[in-house]
C-alpha positions in Angstrom: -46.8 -17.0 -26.4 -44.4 -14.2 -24.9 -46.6 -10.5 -25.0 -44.9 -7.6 -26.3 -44.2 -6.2 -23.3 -42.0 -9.0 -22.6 -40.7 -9.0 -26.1 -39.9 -5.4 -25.3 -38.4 -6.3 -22.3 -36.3 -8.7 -23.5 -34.9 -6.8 -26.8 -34.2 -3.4 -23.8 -31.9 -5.9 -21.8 -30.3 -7.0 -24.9 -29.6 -3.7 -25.8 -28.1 -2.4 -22.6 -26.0 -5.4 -22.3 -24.5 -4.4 -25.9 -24.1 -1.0 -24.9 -22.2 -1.9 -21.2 -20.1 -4.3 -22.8 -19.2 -1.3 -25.9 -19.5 1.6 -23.6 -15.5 2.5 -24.3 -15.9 1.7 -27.9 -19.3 4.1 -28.3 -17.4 6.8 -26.1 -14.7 6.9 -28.0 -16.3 6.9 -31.1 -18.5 9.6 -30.0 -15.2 12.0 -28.9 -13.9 11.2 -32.2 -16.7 12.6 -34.1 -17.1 16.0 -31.7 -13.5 16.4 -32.1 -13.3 16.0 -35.8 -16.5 18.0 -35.9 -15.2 20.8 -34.1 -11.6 21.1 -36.0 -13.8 20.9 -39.4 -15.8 23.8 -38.7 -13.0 26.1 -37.1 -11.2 25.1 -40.7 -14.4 26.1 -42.6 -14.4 29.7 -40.6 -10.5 30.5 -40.8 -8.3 30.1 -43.2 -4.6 29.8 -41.0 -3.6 27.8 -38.8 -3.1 30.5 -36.1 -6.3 31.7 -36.3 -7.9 28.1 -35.6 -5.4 27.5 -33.0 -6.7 31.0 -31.5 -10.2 29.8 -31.9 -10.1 26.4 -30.5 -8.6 28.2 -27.0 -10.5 30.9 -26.8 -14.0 28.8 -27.6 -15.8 27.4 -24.2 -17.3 24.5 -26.4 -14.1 23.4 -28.0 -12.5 23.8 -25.3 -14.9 21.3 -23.3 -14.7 19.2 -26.3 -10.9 18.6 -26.7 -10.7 18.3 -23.0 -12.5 15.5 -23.0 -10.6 13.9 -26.6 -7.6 14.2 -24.1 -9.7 12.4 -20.8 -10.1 9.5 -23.9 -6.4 9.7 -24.8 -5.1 9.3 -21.0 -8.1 6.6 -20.9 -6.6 4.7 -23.9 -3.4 5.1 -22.1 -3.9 3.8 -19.4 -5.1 0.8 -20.3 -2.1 0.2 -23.2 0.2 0.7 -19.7 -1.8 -1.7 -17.6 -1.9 -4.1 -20.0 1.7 -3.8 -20.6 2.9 -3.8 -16.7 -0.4 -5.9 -14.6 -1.9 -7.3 -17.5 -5.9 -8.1 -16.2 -6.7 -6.5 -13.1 -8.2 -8.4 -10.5 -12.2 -7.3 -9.4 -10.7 -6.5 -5.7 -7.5 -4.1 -7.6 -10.5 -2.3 -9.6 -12.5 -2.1 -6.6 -9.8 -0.3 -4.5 -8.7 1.7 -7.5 -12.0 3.2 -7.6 -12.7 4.2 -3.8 -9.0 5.5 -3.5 -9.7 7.4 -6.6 -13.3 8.7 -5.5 -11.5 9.5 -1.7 -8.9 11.5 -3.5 -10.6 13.5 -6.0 -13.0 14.7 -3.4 -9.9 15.7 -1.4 -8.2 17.4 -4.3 -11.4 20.1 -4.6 -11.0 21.4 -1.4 -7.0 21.8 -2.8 -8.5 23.6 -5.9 -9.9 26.4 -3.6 -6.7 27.0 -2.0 -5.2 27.7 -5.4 -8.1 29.1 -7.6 -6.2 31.7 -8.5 -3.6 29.4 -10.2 -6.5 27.1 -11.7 -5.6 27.7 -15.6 -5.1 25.2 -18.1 -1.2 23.8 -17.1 -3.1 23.1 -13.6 -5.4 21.0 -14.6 -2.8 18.7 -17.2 -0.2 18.7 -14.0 -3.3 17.5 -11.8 -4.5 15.1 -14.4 -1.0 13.9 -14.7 -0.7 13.0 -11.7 -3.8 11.4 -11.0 -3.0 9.2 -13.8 0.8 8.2 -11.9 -1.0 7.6 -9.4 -3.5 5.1 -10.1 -0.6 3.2 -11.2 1.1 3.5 -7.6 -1.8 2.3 -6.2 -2.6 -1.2 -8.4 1.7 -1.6 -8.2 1.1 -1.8 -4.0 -2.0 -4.2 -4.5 -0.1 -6.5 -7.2 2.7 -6.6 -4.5 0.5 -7.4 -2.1 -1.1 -9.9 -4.0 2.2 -11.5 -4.7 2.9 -12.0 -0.8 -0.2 -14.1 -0.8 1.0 -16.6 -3.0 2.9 -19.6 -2.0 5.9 -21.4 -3.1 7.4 -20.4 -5.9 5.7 -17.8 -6.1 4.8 -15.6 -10.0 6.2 -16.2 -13.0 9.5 -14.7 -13.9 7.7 -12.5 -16.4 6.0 -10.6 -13.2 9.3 -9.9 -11.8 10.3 -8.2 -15.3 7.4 -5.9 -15.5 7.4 -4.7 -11.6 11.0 -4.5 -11.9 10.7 -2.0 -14.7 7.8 -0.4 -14.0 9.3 0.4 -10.4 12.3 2.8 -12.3 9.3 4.5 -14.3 7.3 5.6 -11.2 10.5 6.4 -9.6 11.9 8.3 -12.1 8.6 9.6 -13.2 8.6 11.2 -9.4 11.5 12.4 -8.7 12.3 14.2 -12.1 8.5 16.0 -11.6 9.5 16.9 -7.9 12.3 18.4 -8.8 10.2 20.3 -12.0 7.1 22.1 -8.9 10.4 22.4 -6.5 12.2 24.3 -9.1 9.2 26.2 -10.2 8.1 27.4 -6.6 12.0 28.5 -6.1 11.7 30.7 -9.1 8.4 31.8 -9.0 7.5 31.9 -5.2 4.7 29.6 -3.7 2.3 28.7 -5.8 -0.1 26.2 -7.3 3.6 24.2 -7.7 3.9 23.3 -4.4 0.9 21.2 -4.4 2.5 18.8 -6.8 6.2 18.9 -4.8 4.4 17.5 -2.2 1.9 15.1 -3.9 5.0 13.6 -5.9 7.3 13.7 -2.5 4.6 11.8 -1.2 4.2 9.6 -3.9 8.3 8.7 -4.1 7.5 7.4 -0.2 5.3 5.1 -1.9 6.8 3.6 -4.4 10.0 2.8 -2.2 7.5 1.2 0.6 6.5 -1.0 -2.2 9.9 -1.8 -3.4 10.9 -2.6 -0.1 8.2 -5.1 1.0 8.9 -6.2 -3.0 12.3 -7.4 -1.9 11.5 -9.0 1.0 8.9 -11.0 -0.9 10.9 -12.0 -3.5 13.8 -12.9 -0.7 11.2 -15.0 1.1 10.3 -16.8 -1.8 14.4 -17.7 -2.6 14.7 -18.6 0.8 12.3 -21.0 0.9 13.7 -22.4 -2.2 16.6 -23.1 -0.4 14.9 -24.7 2.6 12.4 -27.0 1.1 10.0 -25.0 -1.5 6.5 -25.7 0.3 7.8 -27.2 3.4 10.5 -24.6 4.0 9.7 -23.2 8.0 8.3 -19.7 7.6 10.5 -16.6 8.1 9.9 -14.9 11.1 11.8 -11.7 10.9 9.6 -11.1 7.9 6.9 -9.0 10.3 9.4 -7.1 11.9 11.2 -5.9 8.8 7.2 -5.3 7.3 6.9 -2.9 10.5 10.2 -1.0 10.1 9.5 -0.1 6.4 5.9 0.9 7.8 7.4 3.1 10.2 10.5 4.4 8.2 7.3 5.0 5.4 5.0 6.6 8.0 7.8 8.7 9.1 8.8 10.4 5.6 5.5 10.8 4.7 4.6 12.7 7.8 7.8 15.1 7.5 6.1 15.7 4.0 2.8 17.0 4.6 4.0 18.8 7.5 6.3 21.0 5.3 3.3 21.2 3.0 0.5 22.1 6.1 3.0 25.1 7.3 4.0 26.6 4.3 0.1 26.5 3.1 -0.6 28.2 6.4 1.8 30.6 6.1 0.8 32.0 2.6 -2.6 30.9 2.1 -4.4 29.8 5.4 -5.9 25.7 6.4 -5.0 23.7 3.6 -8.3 21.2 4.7 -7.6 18.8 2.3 -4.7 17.3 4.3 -5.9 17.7 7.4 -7.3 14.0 7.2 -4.2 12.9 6.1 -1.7 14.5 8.7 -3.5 13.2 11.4 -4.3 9.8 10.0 -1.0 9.5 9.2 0.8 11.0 12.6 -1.2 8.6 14.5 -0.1 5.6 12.5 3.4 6.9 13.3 2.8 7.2 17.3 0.9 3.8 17.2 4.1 1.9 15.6 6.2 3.7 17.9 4.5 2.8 20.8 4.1 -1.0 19.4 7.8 -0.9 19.0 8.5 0.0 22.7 5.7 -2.5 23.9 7.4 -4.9 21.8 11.2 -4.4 23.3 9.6 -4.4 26.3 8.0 -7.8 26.5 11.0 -9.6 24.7 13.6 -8.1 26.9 15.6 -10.7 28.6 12.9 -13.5 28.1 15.5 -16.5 29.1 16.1 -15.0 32.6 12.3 -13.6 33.1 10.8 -17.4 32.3 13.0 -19.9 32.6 12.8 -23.5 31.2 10.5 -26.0 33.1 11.6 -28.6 35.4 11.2 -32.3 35.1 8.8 -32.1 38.3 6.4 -29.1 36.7 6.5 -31.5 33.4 5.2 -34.2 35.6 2.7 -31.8 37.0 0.8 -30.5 34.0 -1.8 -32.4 32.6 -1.5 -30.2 29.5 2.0 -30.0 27.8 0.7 -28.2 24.2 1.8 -24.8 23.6 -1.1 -22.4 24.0 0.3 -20.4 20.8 1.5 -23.2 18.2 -0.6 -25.7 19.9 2.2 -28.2 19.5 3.4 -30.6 22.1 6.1 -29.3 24.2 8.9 -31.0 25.3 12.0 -30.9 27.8 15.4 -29.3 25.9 17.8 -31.8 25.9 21.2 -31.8 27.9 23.6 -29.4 27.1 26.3 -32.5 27.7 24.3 -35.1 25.8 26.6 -35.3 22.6 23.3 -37.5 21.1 21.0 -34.9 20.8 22.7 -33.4 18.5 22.1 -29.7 18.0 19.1 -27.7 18.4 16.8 -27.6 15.1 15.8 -23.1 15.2 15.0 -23.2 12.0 11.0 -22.5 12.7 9.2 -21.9 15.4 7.5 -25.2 15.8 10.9 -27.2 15.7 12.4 -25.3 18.8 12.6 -27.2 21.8 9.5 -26.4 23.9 9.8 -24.5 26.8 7.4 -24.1 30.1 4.7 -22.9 30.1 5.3 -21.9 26.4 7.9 -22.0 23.8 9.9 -18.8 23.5 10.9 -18.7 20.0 6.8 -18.6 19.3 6.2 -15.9 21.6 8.9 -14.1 19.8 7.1 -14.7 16.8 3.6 -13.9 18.2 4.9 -10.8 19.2 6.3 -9.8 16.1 3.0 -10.2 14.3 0.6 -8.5 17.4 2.7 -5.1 18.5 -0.3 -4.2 20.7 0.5 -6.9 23.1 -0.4 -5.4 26.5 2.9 -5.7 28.8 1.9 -3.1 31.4 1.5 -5.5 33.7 4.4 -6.8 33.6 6.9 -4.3 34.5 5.3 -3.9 37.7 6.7 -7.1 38.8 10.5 -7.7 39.4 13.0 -10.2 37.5 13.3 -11.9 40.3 9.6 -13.6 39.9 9.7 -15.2 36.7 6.7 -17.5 38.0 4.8 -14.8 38.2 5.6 -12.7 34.6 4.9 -16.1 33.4 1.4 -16.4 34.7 0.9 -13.0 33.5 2.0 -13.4 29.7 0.1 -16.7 29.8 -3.2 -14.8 30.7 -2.4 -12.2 27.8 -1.4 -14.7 25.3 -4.7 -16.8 25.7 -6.7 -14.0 25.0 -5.1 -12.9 22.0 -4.4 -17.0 20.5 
């Protein structure tokens, strides 16, 4: 027979179960009732409407009180939208949506004493505002990054519909508020507006990286229609064109908050709540530009640097599978041998094979690792393709 402190127990959990899985319901009944409780007794107290509106503004408790009816109302919101454009959100979106949201609002009060003086009630709407477009900015780059990850044929034409028209909204959402704190700060000097011109300059960055790697998804997935559905070879310019809209992305974005950081320092002093960002940022820039180099570096003139194999090194190596696609690799056929028909380059592992590894899949590795380490081999000259072999092969078996 169960005690009563397990009975009590047992009937606690059952409560706070009901209450977790209600807690929207209960909160928003409860803002209902101060709300409706507060606008009941400023009608009892003053007979016009001017006077309650005078009230309601100038009273800290009502105030506090129909702040938070309008948290409930761009709660309510919220959800109506992400239902409309995402439908359910994955646990891993609502995960990231939180610690980006955490990151950012402790961020934002280190902005708030930049601009205290400016901290009145338009402030904190513009600021909630835009915490709200940006949530949705956030779950749109994880739903597009979620759709990368899925194979052949990829989502459902209904997916396309919504992130097609929710990509207008959050760019015209952006660009007409831009223009609103740009227009604000020209006519009434730097202000608490300029803060927003750059949060929604940075936020129009954004939202055309994630178009961008949007269309190359949605490319990949009609050209592997074309080429076999599931079986189609992957694309291997895919990476490269990832990186350029990474750089091109990191670029704009930098230009931004460096137009921001000098005109704060000029007027007000060290904005600190970028600081983490310009320099996370710059040096994401510099990294991808050095990549790049590296990158042009090791591909230059890879036909004259390592040349195909012989028939007398093939008969040499005991081991003839590419230490990168671990395929077998074979001699090129003849250029004069009308029977081999041509050359399949439609993927990487239907290439000919070349000694002592295929070229078209170093091409590809490289693409995918930018940090490839080719110091070495510009120390050596083109005339000892042997030996920028041996050297590549070293660095490619300690990144395969």
């Amino acid at each position: 027979m169960p005690t009563i402190g397990q009975i009590v127990r047992e009937r606690t959990q059952a409560l706070t179960g009901s209450i977790n899985s209600h807690r929207i319901f209960l909160y928003a009944l409860f803002s209902f009732f101060a709300v409706s409780a507060t606008i009941a007794n400023a009608l009892r107290n003053y007979s016009n409407f001017y006077s309650v509106a005078i009230y309601l503004s100038k009273s800290s408790r009502s105030v506090l009180i129909l702040a938070n009816f309008g948290f409930l109302v761009a709660l309510l919101l919220a959800h109506v939208f992400q239902k409309i454009f995402f439908g359910p959100l994955r646990p891993s979106e609502i995960e990231r949506l939180y610690d980006r949201m955490w990151l950012y609002l402790t961020e934002s009060l280190l902005a708030f004493t930049i601009f205290r003086d400016e901290f009145d009630t338009t402030f904190v709407v513009m600021f909630g505002f835009l915490v709200f477009v940006k949530s949705f900015h956030w779950i749109a780059a994880d739903r597009i990054e979620w759709m990368d990850q899925r194979p052949y044929p990829g989502p459902s034409l209904l997916f396309h519909v919504r992130m097609t028209a929710l990509f207008f909204i959050l760019w015209a959402t952006d660009l007409l508020l831009f223009m609103i704190a740009v227009d604000s700060t020209v006519s009434n000097g730097i202000g608490g507006m300029v803060l927003f011109a750059s949060e929604y300059g940075i936020l129009m960055a954004t939202v055309a990286n994630t178009v961008s790697k949007y269309l190359l998804c949605a490319y990949e997935l009609r050209r592997a229609g074309q080429r076999g559905g599931e079986n189609a070879p992957p694309w291997e310019n895919k990476s490269m064109w990832v990186f350029y809209i990474e750089l091109a992305t990191d670029f704009m974005k930098l230009t931004t908050y460096l137009v921001f950081f000098t005109i704060i320092m000029t007027f007000y002093g060290i904005p600190l709540n970028i600081l983490r960002d310009v320099y996370v940022t710059g040096r994401s820039l510099v990294t991808r530009l050095r990549s790049l180099h590296r990158y042009q570096t090791a591909t230059r003139n890879m036909d004259q640097r390592y040349p195909n194999a012989t028939e007398e090194e093939m008969a040499a190596m005991s081991d003839h599978t590419c230490i990168i696609c671990r395929e077998e690799m074979v001699l090129p056929p003849p250029a004069e041998d009308p029977a081999a028909g041509p050359a399949n380059t439609d993927g990487p592992n239907t290439t000919p094979k070349k000694l002592p590894f295929a070229l078209p899949v170093v091409g590809t590795f490289l693409k995918q690792h930018h940090s490839l380490r080719v110091k070495r081999l510009s120390r050596n000259s083109p005339g000892q393709p042997l030996k920028h072999r041996t050297l590549l092969v070293k660095e490619l078996r300690t990144r395969a």
